[in-house]
Gaussian input, Z-matrix of N, CA and C with variables (Angstrom, degrees):
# hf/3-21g

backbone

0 1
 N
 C     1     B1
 C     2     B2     1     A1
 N     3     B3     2     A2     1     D1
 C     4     B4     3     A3     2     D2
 C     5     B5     4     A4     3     D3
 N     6     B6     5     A5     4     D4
 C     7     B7     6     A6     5     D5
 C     8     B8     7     A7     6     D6
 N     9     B9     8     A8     7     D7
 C    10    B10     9     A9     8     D8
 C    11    B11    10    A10     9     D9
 N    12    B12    11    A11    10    D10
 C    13    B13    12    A12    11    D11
 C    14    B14    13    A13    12    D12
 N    15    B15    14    A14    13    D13
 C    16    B16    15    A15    14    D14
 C    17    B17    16    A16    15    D15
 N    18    B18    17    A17    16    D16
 C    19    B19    18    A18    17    D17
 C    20    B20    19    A19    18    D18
 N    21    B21    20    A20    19    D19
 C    22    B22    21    A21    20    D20
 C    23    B23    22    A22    21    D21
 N    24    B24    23    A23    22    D22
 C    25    B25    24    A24    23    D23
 C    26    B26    25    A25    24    D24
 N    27    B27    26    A26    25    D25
 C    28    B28    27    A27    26    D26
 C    29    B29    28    A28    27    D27
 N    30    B30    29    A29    28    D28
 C    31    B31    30    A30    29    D29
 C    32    B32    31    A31    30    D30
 N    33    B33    32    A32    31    D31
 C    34    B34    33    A33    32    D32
 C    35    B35    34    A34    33    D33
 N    36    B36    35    A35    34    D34
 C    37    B37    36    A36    35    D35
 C    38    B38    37    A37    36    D36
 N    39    B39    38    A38    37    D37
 C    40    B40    39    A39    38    D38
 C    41    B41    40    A40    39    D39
 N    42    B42    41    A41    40    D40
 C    43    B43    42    A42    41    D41
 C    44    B44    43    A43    42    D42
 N    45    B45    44    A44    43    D43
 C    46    B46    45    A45    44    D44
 C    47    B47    46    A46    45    D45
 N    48    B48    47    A47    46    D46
 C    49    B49    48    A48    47    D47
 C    50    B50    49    A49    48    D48
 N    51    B51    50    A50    49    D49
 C    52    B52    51    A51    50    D50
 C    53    B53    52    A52    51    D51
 N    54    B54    53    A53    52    D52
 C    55    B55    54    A54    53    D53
 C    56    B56    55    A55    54    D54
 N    57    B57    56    A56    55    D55
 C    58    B58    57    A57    56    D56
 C    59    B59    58    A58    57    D57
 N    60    B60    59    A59    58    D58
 C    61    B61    60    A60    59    D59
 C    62    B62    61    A61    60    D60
 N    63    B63    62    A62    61    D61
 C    64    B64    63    A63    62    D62
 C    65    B65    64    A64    63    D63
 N    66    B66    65    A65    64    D64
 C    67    B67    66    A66    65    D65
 C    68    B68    67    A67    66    D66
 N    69    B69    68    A68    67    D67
 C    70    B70    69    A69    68    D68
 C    71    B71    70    A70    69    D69
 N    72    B72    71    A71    70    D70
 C    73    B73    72    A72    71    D71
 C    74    B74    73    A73    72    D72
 N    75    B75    74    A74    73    D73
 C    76    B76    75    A75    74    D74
 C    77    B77    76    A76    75    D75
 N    78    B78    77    A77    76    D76
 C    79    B79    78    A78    77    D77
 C    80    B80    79    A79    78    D78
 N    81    B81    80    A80    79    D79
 C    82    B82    81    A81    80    D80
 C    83    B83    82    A82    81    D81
 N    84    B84    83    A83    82    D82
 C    85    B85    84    A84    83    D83
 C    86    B86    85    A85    84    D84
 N    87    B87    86    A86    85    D85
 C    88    B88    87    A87    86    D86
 C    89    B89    88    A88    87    D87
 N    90    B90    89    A89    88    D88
 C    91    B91    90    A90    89    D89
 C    92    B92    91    A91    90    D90
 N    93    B93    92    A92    91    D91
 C    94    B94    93    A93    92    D92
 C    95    B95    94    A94    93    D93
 N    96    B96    95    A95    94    D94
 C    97    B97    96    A96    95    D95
 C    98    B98    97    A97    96    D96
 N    99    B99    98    A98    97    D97
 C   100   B100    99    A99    98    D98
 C   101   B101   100   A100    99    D99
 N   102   B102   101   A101   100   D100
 C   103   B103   102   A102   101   D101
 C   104   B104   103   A103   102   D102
 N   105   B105   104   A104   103   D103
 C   106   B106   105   A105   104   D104
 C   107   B107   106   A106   105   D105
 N   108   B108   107   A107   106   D106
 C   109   B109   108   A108   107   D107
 C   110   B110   109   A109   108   D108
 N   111   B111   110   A110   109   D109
 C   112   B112   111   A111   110   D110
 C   113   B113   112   A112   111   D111
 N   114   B114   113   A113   112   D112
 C   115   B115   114   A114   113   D113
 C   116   B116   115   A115   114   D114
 N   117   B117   116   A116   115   D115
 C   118   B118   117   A117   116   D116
 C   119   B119   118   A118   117   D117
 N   120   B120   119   A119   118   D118
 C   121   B121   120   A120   119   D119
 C   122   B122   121   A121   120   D120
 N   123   B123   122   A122   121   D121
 C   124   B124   123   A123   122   D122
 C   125   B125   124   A124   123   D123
 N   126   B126   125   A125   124   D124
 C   127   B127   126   A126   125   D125
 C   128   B128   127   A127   126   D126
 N   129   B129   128   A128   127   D127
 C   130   B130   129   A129   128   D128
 C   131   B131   130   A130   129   D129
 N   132   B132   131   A131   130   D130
 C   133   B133   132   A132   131   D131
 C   134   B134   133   A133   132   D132
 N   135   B135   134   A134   133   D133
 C   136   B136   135   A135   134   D134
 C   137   B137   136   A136   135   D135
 N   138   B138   137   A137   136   D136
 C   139   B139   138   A138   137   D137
 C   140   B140   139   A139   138   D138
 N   141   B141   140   A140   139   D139
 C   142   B142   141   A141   140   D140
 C   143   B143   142   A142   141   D141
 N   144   B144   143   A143   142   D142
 C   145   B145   144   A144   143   D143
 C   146   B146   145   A145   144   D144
 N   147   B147   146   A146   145   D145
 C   148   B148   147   A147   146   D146
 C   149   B149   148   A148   147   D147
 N   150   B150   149   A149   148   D148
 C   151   B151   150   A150   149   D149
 C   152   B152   151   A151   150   D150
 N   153   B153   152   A152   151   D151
 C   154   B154   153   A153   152   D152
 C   155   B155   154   A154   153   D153
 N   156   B156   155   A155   154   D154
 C   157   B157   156   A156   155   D155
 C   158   B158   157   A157   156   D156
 N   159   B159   158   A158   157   D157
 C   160   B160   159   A159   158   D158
 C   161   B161   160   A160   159   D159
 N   162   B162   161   A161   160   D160
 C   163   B163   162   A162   161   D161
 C   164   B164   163   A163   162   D162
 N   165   B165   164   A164   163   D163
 C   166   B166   165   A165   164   D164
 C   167   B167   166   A166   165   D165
 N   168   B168   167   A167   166   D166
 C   169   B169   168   A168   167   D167
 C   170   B170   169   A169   168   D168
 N   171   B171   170   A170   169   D169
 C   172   B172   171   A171   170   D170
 C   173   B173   172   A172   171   D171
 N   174   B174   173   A173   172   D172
 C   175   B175   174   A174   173   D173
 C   176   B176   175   A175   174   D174
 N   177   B177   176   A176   175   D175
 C   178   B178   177   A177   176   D176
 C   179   B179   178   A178   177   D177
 N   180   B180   179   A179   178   D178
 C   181   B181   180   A180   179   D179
 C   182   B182   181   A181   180   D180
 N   183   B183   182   A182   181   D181
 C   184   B184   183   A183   182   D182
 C   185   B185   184   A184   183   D183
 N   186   B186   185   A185   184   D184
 C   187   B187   186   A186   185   D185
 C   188   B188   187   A187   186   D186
 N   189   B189   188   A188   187   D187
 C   190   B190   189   A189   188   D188
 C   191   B191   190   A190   189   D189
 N   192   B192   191   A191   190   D190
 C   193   B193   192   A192   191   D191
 C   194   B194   193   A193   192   D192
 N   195   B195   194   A194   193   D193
 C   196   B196   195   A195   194   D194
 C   197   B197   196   A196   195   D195
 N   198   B198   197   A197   196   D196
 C   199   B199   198   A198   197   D197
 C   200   B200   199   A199   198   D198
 N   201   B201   200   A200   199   D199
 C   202   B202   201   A201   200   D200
 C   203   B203   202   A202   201   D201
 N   204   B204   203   A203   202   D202
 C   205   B205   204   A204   203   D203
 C   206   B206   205   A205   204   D204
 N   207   B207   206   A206   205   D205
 C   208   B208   207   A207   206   D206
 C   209   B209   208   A208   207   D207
 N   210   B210   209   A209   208   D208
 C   211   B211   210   A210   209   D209
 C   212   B212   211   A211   210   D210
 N   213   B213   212   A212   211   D211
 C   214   B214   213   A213   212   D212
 C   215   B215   214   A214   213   D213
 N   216   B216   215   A215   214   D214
 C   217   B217   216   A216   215   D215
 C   218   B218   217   A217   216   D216
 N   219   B219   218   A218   217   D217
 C   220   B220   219   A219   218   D218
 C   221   B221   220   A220   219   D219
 N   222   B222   221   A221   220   D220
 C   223   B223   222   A222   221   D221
 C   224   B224   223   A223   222   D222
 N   225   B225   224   A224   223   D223
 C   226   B226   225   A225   224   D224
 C   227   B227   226   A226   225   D225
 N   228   B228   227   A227   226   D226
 C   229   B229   228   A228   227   D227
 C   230   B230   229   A229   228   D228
 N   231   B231   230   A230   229   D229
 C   232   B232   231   A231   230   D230
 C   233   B233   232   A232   231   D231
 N   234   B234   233   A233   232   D232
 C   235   B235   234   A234   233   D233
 C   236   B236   235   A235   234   D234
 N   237   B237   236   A236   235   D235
 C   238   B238   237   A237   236   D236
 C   239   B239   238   A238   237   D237
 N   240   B240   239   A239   238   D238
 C   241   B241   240   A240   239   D239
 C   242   B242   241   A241   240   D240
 N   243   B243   242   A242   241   D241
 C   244   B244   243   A243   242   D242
 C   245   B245   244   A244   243   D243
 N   246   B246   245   A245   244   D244
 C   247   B247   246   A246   245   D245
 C   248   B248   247   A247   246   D246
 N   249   B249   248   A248   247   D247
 C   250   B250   249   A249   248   D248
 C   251   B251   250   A250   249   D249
 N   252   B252   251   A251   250   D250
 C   253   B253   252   A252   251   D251
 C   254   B254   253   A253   252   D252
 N   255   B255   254   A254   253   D253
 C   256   B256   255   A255   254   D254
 C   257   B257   256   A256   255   D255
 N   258   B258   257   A257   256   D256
 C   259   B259   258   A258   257   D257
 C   260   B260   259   A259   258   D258
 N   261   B261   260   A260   259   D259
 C   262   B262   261   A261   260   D260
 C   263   B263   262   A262   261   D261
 N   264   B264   263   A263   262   D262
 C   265   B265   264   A264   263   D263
 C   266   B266   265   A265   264   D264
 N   267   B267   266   A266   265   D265
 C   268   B268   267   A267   266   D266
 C   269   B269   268   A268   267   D267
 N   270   B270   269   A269   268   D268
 C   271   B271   270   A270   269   D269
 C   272   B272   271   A271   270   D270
 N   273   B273   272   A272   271   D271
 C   274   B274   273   A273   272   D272
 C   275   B275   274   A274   273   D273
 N   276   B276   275   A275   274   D274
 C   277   B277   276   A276   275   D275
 C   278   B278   277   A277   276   D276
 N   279   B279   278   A278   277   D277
 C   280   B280   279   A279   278   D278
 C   281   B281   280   A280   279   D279
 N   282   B282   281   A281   280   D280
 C   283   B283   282   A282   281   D281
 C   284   B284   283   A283   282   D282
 N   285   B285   284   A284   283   D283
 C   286   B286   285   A285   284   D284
 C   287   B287   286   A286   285   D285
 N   288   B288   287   A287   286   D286
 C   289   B289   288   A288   287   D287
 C   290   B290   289   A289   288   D288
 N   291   B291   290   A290   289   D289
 C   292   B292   291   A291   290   D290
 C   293   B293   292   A292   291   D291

   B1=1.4483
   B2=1.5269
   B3=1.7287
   B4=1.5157
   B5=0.9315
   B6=1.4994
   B7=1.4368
   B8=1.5069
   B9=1.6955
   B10=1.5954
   B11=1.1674
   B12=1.8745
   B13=1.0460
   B14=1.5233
   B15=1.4303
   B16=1.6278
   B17=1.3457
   B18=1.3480
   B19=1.1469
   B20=2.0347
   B21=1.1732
   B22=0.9481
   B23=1.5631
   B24=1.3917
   B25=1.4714
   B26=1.5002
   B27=1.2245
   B28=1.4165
   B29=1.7590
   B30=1.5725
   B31=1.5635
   B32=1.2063
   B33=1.4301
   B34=1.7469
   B35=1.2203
   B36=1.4336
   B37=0.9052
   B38=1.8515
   B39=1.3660
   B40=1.6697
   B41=1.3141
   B42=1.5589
   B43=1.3530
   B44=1.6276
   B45=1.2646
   B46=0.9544
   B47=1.9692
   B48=1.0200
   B49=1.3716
   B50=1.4728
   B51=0.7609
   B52=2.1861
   B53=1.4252
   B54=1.4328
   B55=1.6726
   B56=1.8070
   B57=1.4813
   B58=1.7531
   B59=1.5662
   B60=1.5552
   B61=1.1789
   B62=1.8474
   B63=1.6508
   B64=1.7090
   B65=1.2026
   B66=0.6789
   B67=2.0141
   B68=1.9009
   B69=1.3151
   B70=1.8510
   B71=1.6230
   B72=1.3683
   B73=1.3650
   B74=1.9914
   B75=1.3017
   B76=1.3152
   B77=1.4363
   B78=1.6965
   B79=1.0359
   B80=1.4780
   B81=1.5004
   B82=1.1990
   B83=1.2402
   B84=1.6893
   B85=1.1729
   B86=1.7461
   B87=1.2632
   B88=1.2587
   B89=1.3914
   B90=1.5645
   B91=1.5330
   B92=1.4607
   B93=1.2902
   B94=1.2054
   B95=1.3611
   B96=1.6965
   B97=1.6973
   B98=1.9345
   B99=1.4088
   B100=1.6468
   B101=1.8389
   B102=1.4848
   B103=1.6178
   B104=1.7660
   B105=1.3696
   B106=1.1950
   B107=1.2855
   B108=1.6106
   B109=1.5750
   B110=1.4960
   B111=1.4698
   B112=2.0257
   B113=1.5429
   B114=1.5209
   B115=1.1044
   B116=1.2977
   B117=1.5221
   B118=1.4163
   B119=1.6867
   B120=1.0390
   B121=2.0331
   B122=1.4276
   B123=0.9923
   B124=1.4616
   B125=1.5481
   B126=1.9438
   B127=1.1638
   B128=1.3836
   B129=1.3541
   B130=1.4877
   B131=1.6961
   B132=1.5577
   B133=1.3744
   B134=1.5755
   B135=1.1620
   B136=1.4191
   B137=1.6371
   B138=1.3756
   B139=1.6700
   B140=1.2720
   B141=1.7243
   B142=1.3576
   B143=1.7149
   B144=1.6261
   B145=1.0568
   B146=1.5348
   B147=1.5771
   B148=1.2651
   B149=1.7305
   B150=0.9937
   B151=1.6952
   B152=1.3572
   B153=1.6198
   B154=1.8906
   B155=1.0576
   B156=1.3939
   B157=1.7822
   B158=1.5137
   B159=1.2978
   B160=1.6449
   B161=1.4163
   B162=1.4770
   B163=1.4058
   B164=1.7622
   B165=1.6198
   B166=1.3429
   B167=1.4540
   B168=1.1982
   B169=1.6571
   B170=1.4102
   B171=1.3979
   B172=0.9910
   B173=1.5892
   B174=1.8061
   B175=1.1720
   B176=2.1636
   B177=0.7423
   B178=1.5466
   B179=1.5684
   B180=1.1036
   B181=1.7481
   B182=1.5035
   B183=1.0338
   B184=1.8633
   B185=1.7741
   B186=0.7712
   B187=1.6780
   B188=1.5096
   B189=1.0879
   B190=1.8897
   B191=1.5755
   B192=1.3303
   B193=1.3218
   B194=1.6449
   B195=1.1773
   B196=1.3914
   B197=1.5917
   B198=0.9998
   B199=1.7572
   B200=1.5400
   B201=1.2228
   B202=1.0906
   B203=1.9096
   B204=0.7948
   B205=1.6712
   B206=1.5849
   B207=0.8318
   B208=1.6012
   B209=1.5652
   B210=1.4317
   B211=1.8237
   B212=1.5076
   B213=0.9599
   B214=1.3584
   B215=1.8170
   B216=1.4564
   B217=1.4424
   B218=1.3417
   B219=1.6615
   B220=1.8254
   B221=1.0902
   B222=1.8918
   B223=1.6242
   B224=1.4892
   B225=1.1180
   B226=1.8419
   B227=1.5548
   B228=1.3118
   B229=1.6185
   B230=1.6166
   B231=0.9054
   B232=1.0265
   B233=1.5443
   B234=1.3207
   B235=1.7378
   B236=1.0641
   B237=1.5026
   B238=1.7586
   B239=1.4139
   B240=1.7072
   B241=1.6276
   B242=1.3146
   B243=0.9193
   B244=1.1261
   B245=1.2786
   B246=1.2207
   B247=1.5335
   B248=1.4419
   B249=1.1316
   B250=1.9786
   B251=1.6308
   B252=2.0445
   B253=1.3715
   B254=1.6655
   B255=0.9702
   B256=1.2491
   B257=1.3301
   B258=1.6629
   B259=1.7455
   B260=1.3137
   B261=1.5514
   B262=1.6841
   B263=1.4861
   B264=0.9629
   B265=1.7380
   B266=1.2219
   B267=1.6895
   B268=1.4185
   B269=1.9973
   B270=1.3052
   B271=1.1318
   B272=1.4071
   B273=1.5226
   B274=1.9970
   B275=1.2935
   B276=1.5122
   B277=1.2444
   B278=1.6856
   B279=0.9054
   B280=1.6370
   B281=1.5324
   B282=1.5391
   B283=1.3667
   B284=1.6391
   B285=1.8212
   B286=1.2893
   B287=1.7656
   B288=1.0234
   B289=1.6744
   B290=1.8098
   B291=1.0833
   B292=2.2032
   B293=1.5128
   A1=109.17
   A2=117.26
   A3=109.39
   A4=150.44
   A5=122.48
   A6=123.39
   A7=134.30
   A8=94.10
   A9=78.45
   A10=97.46
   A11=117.50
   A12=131.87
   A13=143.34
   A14=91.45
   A15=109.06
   A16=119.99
   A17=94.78
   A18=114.29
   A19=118.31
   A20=118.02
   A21=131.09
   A22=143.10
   A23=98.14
   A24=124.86
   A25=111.50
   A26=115.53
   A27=130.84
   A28=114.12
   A29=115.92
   A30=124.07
   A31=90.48
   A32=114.56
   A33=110.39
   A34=132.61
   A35=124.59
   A36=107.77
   A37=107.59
   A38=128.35
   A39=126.63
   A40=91.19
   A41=121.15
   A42=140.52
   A43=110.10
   A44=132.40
   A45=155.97
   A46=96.92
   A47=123.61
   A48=137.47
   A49=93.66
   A50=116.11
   A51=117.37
   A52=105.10
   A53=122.87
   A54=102.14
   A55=112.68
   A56=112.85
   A57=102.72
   A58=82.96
   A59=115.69
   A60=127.51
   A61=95.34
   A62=101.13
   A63=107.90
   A64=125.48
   A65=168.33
   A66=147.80
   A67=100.01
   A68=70.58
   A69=115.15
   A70=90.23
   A71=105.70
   A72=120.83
   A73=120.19
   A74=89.90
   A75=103.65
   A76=107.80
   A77=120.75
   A78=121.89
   A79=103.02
   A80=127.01
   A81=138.44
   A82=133.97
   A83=129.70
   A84=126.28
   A85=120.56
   A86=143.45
   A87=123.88
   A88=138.99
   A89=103.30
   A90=99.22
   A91=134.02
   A92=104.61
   A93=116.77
   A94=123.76
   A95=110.78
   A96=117.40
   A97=90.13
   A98=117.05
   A99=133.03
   A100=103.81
   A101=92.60
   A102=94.01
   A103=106.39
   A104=119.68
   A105=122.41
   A106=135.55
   A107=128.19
   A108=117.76
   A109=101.68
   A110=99.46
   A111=112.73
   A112=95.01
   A113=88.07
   A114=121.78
   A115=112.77
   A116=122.33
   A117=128.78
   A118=115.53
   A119=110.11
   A120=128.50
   A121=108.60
   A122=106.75
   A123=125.25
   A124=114.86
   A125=97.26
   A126=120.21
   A127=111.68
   A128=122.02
   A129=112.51
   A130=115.50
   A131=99.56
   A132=112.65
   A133=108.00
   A134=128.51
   A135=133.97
   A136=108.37
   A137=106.11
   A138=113.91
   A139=110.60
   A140=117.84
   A141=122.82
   A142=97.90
   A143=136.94
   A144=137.27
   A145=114.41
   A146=140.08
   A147=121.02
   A148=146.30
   A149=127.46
   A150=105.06
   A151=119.58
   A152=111.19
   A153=103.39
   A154=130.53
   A155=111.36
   A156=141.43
   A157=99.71
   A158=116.88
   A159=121.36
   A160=114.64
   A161=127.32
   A162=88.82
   A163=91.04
   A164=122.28
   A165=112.27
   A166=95.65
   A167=144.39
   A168=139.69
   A169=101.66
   A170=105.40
   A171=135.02
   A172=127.22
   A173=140.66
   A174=138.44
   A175=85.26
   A176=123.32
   A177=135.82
   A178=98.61
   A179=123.74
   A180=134.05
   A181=121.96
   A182=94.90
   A183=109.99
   A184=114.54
   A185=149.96
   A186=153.26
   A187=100.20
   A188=107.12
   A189=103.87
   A190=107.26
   A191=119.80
   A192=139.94
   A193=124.78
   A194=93.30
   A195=87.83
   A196=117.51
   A197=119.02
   A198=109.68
   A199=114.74
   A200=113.63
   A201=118.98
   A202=149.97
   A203=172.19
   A204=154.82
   A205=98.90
   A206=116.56
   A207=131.37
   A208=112.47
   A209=101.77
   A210=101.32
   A211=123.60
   A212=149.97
   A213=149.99
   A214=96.01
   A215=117.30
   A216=93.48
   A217=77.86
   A218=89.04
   A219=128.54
   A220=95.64
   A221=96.28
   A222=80.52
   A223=111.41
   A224=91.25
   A225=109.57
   A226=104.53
   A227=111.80
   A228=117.17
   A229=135.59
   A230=138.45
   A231=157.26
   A232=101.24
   A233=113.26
   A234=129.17
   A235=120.27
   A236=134.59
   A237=112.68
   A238=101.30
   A239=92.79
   A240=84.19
   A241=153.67
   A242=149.78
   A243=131.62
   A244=97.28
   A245=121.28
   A246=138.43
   A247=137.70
   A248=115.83
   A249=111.90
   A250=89.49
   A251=76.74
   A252=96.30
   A253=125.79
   A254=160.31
   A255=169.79
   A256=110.39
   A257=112.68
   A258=96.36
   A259=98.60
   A260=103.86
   A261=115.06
   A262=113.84
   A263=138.93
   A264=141.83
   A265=124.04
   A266=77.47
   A267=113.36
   A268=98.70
   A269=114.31
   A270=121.40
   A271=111.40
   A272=116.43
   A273=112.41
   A274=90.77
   A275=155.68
   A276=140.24
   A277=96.94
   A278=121.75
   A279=148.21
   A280=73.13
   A281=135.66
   A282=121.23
   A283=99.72
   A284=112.29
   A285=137.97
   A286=102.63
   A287=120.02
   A288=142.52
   A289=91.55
   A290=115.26
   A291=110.54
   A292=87.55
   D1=111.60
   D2=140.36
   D3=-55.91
   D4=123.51
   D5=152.46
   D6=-115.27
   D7=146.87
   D8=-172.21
   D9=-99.93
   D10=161.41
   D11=151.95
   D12=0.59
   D13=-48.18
   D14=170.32
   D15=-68.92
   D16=-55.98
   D17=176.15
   D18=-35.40
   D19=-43.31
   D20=161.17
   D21=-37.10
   D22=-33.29
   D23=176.83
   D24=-69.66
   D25=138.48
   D26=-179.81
   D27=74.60
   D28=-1.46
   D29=-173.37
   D30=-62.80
   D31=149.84
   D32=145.18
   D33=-80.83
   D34=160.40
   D35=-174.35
   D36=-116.87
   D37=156.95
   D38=-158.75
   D39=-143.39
   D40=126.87
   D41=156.67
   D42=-43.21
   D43=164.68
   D44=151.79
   D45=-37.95
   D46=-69.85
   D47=171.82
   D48=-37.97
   D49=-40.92
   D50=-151.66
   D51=86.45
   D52=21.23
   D53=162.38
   D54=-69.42
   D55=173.34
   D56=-177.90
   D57=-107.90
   D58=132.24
   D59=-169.27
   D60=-94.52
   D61=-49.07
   D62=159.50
   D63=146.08
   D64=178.28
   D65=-152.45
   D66=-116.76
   D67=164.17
   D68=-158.29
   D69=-71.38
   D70=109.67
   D71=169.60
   D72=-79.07
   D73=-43.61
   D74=165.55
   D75=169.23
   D76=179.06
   D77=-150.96
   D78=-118.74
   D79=132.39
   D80=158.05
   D81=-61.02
   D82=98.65
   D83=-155.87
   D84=-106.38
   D85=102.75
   D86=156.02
   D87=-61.54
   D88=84.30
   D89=167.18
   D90=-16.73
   D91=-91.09
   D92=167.22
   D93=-6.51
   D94=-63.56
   D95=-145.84
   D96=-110.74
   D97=1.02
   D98=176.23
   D99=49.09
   D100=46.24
   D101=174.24
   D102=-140.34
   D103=143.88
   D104=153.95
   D105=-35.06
   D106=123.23
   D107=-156.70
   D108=-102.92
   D109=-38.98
   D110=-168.45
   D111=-164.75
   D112=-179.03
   D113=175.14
   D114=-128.11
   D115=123.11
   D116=-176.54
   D117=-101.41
   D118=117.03
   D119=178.61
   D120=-95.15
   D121=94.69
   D122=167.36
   D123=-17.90
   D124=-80.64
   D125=161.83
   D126=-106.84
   D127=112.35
   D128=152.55
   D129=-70.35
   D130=-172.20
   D131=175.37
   D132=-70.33
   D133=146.33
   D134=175.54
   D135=-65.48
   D136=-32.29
   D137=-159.78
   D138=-90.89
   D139=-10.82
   D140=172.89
   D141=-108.49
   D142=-60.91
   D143=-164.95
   D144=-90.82
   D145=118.22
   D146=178.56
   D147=-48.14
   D148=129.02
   D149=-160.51
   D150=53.99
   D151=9.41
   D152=-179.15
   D153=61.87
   D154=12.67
   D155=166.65
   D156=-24.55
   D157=127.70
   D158=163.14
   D159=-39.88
   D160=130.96
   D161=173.77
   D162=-141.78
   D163=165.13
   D164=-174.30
   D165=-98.11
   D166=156.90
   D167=162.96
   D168=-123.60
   D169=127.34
   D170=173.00
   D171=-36.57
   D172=98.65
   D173=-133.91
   D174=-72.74
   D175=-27.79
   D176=-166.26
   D177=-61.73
   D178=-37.86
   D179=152.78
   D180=-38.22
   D181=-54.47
   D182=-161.96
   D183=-46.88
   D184=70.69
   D185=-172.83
   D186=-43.50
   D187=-55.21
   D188=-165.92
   D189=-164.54
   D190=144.31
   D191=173.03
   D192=-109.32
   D193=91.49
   D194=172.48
   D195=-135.78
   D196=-123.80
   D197=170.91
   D198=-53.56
   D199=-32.21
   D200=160.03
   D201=-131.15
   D202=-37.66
   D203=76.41
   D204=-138.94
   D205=109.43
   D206=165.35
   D207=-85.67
   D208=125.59
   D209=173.09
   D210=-101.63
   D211=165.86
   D212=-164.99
   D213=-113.07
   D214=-39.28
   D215=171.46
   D216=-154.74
   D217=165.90
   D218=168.01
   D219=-159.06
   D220=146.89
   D221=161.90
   D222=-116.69
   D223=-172.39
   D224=-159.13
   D225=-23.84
   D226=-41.77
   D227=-150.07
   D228=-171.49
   D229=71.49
   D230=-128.80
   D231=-87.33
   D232=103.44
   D233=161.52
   D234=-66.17
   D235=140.38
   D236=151.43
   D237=-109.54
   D238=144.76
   D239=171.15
   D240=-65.92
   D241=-177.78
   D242=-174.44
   D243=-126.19
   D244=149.64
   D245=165.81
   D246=-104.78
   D247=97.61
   D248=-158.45
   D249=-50.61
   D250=147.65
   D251=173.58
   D252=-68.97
   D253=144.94
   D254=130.36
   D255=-2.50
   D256=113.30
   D257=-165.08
   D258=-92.53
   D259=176.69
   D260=-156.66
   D261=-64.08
   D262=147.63
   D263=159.40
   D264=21.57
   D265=-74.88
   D266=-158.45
   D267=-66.13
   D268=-48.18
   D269=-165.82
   D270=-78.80
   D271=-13.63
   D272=161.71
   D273=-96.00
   D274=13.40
   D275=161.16
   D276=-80.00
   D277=-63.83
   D278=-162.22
   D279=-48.88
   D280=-63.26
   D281=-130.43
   D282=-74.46
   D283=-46.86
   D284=-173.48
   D285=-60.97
   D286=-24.76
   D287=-177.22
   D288=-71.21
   D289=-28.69
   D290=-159.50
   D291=-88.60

């Protein structure tokens, strides 16, 4: 069975578990290699993705397409990292100062 691209948009998407992770925002394309890369979720679920962060998932996931997009894995829960804050002025002067 074909599908096109379009077609894809608005599907949901279901964990391995059957949780709804959250529908198909649009589709990630490699030019180059003329194959599908991911699938991009606008909003995911809060309870799998943090703050519901956009996130792309990887087309190498995907198990089956049909009325709706089934994945073969996720995992549990999706963090973003965090990045230390930038220390104060004074304290990259002090450092550039040694």
């Amino acid at each position: 069975m074909l599908v096109e691209m379009t077609e894809l948009l608005g599907r949901q998407v279901f964990t391995p578990e059957g949780r709804l992770l959250g529908e198909v925002g649009n589709v990630v394309v490699d030019v180059e290699g003329s194959k599908v890369d991911g699938i991009y979720l606008d909003e995911p679920s809060p309870l799998l993705v943090e703050d519901s962060k956009p996130i792309n998932v990887p087309y190498r996931w995907v198990s089956a397409v049909n009325d709706v997009v089934l994945l073969k894995y996720f995992p549990k829960r999706v963090s973003m990292k965090r990045t230390p804050k930038a220390a104060a002025p004074e304290a990259q002067a002090a450092a550039v100062a040694r």
